[in-house]
C-alpha positions in Angstrom: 23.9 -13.8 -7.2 22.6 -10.8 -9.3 20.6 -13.4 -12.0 19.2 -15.3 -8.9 18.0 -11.9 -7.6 16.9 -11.0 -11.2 14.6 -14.6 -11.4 13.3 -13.9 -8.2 12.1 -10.4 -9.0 10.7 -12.0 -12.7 8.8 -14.5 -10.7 7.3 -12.2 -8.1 5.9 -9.7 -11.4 4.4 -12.7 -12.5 2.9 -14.5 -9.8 1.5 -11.3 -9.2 0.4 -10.6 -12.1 -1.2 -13.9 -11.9 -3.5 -12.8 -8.4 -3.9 -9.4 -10.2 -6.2 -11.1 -13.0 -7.4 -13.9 -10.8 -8.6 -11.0 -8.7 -10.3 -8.6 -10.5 -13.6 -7.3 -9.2 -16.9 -8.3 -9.3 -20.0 -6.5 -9.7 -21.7 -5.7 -6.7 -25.0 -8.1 -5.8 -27.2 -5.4 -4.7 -27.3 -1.4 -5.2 -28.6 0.1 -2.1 -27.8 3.3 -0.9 -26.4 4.7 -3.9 -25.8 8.2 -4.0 -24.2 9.0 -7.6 -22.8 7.1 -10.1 -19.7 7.9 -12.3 -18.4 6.1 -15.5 -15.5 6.7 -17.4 -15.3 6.6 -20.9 -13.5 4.7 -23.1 -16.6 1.9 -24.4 -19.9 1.7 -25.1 -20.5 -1.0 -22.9 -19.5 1.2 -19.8 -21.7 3.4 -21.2 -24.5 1.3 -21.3 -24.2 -0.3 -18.0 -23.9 2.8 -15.9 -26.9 4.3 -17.8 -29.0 1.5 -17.8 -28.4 1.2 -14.6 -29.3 4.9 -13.8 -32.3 4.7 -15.9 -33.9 2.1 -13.5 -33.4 4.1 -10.7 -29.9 3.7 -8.8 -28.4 6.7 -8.1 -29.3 10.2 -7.8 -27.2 11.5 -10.5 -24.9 10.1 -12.9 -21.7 11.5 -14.5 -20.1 10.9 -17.3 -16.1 11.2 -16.9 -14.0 11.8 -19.6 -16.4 13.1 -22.6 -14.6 13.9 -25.5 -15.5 17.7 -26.5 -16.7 17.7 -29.1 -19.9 15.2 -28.2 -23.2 16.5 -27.4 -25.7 15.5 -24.7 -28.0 14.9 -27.4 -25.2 12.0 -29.0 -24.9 10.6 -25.9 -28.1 10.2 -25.2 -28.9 8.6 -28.4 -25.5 6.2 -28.1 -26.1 5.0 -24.4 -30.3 4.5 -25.1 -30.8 7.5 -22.6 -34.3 8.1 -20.9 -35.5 10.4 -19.0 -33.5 10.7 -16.1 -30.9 11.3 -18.6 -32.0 14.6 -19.4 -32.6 16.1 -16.1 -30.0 14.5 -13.8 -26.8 13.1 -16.2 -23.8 15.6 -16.4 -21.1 15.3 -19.1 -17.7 15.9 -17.9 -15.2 17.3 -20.6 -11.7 17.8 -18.6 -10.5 14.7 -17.7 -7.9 13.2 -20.5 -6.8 10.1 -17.9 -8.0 8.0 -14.9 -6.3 10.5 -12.9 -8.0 13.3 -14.3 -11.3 10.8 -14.2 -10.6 10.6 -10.1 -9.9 14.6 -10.0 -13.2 15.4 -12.2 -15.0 12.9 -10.2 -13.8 14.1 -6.5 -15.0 17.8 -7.3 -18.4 16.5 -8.5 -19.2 14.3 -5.8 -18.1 17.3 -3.5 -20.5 19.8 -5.2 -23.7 17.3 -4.8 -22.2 15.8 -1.0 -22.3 12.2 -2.5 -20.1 10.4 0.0 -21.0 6.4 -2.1 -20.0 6.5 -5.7 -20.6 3.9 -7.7 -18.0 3.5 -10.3 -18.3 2.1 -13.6 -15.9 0.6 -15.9 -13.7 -1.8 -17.8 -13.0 -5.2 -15.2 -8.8 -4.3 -16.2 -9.6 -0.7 -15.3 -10.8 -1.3 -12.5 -8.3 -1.4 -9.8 -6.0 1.5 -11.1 -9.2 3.2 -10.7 -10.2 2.4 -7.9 -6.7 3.2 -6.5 -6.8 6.7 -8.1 -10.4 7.3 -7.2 -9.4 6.8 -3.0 -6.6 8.6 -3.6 -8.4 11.8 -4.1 -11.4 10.9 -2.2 -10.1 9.4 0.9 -14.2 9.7 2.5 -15.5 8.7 0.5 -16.8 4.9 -0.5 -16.0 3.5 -4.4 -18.2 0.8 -5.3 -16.6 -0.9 -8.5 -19.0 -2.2 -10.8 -16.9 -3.7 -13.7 -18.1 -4.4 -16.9 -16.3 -6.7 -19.6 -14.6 -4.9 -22.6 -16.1 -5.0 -26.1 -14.9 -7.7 -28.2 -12.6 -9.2 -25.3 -12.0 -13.1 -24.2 -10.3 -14.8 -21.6 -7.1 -13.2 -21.2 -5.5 -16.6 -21.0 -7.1 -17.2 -24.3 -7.0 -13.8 -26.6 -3.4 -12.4 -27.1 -5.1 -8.5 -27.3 -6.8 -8.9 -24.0 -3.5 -10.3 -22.5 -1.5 -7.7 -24.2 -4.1 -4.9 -22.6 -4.3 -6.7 -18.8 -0.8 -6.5 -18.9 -0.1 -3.3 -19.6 -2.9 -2.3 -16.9 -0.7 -4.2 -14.0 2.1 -2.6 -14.8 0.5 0.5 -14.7 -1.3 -0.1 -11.1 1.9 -1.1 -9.7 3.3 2.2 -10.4 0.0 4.1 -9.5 0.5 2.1 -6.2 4.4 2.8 -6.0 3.6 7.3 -6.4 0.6 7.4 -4.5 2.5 5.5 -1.7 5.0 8.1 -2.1 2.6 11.0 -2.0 3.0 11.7 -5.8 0.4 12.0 -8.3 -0.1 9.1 -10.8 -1.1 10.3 -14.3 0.2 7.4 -16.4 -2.7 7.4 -19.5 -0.4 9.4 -21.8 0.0 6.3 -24.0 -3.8 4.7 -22.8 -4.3 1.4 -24.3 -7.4 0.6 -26.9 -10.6 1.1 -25.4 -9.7 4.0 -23.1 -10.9 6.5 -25.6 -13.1 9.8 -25.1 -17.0 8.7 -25.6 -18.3 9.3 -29.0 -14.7 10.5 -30.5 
């Protein structure tokens, strides 16, 4: 009885698993209404995306989640091919050290300016942990994903490292989902996986 109740279990991780990564979200088809946009380090490519995006005009102001302390506006301007909106309306958040503190950082920002539509940007694994932490501490407001693909990455199904990585992220969004169901707070990026680095470390 136990190792039929073991299989099942094993077969229900994977075949979720299976709808987690068949499921992971798209970026949006149009950006109307945006107020600010927020983008969590850990790539250049996120980098890129959400200020690129900025750049042409979406979003009022952008913030950059996660900044590792000892980068300058200056380097991050130069790494993410910054303009001018970058100078006057980009700010560079230094606290967070996790998605959690990402969604905390991000919550108090959107506060300040009253942005109630966020935009978030990053990684396509990332993206539903995020956007799970994200509502959790901004139940208003709306989080737009717009995921971008990881540096260097395949098809999961076809590149052991970006298996390996999507993995771990399901595990980890069933337990995000499993403590903020129980009113807990998640904080599981002690041990992040590659890619979820500070910007310009």
């Amino acid at each position: 009885m136990f190792r039929w109740i073991v299989l099942a279990l094993v077969c229900a991780y994977a075949v979720g698993f299976l709808i987690f990564a068949g499921t992971l979200p798209q970026a949006p088809r149009t950006l109307e209404h945006i107020k600010g946009i927020v983008v969590l380090t850990g790539g250049e490519s996120r980098l890129d995306a959400a200020v690129s995006l900025f750049e042409k005009g979406v979003g009022e102001r952008l913030l950059i989640s996660g900044v590792n302390p000892e980068a300058t506006r200056d380097e991050l301007k130069k790494l993410s091919h910054g303009g001018k909106r970058f100078d006057c309306c980009v700010d560079l958040g230094y606290a967070a050290e996790d998605t959690f503190g990402n969604a905390k950082e991000a919550a108090a920002w959107a506060r300040f300016h009253r942005f109630n539509r966020i935009l978030l940007v990053t990684a396509r694994y990332h993206m539903p942990r995020s956007i799970a932490e994200f509502q959790d501490v901004m139940p208003g407001a709306v989080i737009i994903p717009y995921p971008v693909d990881a540096e260097n990455s395949g098809p999961w199904w076809k590149d052991l490292r970006s298996l390996r990585v999507l993995h771990s992220e399901y595990a980890k969004y069933l337990a995000v989902t499993a403590l903020t169901a129980a009113g807990l707070e998640p904080g599981l990026d002690r041990g992040a996986p590659p890619n979820e680095s500070h910007a310009a470390s």
